[in-house]
C-alpha positions in Angstrom: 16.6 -5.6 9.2 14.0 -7.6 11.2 10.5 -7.8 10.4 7.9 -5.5 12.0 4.7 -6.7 13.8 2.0 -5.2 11.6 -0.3 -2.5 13.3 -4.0 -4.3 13.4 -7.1 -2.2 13.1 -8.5 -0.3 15.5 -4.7 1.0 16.1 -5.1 4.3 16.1 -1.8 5.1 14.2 -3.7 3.3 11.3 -5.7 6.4 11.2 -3.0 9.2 11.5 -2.3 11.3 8.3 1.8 10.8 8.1 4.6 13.3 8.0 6.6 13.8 4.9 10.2 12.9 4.7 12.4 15.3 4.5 15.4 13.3 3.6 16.8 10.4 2.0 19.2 9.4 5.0 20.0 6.3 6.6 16.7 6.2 8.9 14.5 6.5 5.5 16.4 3.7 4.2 16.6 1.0 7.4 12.3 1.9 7.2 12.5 1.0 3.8 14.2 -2.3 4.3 11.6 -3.3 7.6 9.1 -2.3 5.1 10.5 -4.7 2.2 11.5 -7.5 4.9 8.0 -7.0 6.6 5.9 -7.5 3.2 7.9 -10.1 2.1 7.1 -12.2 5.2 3.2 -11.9 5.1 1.3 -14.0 3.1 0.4 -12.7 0.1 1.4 -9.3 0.5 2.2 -7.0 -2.4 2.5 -3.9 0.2 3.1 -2.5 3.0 2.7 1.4 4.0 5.2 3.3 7.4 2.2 3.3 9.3 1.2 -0.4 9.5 4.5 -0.6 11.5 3.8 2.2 13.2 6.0 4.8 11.6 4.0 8.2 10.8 6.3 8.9 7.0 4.7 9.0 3.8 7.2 5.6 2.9 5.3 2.6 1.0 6.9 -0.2 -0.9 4.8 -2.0 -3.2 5.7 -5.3 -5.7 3.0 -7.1 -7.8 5.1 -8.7 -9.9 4.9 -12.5 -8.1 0.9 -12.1 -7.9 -1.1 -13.8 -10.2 -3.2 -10.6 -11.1 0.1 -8.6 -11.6 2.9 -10.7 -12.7 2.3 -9.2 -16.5 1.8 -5.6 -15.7 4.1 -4.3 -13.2 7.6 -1.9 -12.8 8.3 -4.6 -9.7 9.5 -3.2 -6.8 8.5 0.2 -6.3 10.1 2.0 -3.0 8.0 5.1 -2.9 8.8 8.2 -0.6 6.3 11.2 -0.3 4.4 9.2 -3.4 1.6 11.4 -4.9 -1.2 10.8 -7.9 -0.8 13.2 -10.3 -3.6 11.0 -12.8 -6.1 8.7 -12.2 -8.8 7.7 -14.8 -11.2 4.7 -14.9 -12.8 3.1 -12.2 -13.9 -0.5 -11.5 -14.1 -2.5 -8.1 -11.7 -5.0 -7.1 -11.6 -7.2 -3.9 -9.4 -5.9 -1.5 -7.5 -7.3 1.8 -5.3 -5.9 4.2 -2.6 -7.3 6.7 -3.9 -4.6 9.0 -7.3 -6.0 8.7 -6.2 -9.3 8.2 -9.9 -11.1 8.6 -11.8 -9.7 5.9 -11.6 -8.6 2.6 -14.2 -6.0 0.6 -15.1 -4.8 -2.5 -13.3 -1.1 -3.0 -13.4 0.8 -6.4 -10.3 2.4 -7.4 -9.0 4.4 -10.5 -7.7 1.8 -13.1 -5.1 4.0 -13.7 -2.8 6.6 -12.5 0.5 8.6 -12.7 2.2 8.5 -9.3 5.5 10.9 -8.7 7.6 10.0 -5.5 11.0 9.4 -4.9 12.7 6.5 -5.0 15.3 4.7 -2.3 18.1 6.6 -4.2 16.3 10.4 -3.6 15.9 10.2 -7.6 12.2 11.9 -8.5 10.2 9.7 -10.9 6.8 9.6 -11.7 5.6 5.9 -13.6 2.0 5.2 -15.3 0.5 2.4 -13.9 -2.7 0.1 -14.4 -4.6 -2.4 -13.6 -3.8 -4.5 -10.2 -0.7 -2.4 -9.6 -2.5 0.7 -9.6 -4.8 -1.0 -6.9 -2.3 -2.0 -5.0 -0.5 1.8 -5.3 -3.4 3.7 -4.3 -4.5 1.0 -1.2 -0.9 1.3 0.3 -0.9 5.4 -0.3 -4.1 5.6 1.6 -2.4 4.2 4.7 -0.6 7.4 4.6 -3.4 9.4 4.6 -4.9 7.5 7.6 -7.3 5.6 4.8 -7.9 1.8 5.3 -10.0 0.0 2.7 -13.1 -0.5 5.0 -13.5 3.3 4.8 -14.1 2.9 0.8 -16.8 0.1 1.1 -20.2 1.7 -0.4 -22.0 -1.0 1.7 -20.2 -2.9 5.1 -23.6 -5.3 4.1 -23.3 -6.0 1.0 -19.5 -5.4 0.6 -17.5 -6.6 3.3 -16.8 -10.4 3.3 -14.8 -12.4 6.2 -11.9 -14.0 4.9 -12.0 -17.6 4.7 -8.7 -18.1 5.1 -5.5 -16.0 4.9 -3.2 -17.2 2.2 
């Protein structure tokens, strides 16, 4: 599958809460592809949500595993359909950047960990504990679903929100 041109912010889709998928089919699985092809082409990226190509599903894919703050804490490649938190506990704020706000970066807290359920490429339910950067990374790309970028988390756009020196 090719990759898809990522939806930059103001798109209004950004903001859209998405649809659940009803089933695993063929179409849920070509989206999941363009989602994998489409992360694995930007720089950096470790995710990539349905709506940043401008597909209104609950579908995310995410994979710290090659990034240096996730390479030792990770269940790699996580393909996650209708994904919700069950958990969450701990807090602390990490920097944050977006493809869909690919310019600046900002300071976001998140829970340091959380239980996530979803379902998985094959239509299998499964719920995983996750911590640290992955959890980060988890919750970012799930609130793309919800119509949530990261600026809307920043306490302080002053203090909070930093231009990205360069995108790599």
């Amino acid at each position: 599958m090719p990759v898809q041109k990522i939806l930059l912010y103001p798109h209004p889709l950004l903001k859209k809460l998405c649809h659940p998928v009803v089933s695993v089919d063929a179409e849920i699985k070509g989206l999941l592809q363009d989602l994998l092809d489409t992360m694995h082409a930007g720089p950096g990226s470790v995710g990539v949500a349905a709506p940043q190509i401008g597909v209104t599903l609950r579908v995310c894919v995410v994979d710290v595993s090659a990034s240096r703050n996730g390479k030792d804490n990770n269940h790699g490649l996580l393909q996650m359909i209708n994904p919700e938190i069950a958990f969450r506990a701990g807090a602390a704020i990490m920097r944050e950047g977006c493809m869909s706000v690919p310019d600046y970066t900002g300071d976001v807290e998140r829970a340091t960990e959380i239980t996530v359920r979803f379902t998985d490429e094959n239509g299998a339910e499964r719920e995983i504990a996750a911590s640290g950067f992955e959890a980060v990374a988890i919750q970012h790309e799930m609130d793309h679903l919800d119509g949530i970028l990261f600026l809307d988390r920043i306490a302080s756009l002053k203090t909070g929100l930093f231009r990205r020196k360069s995108y790599k």
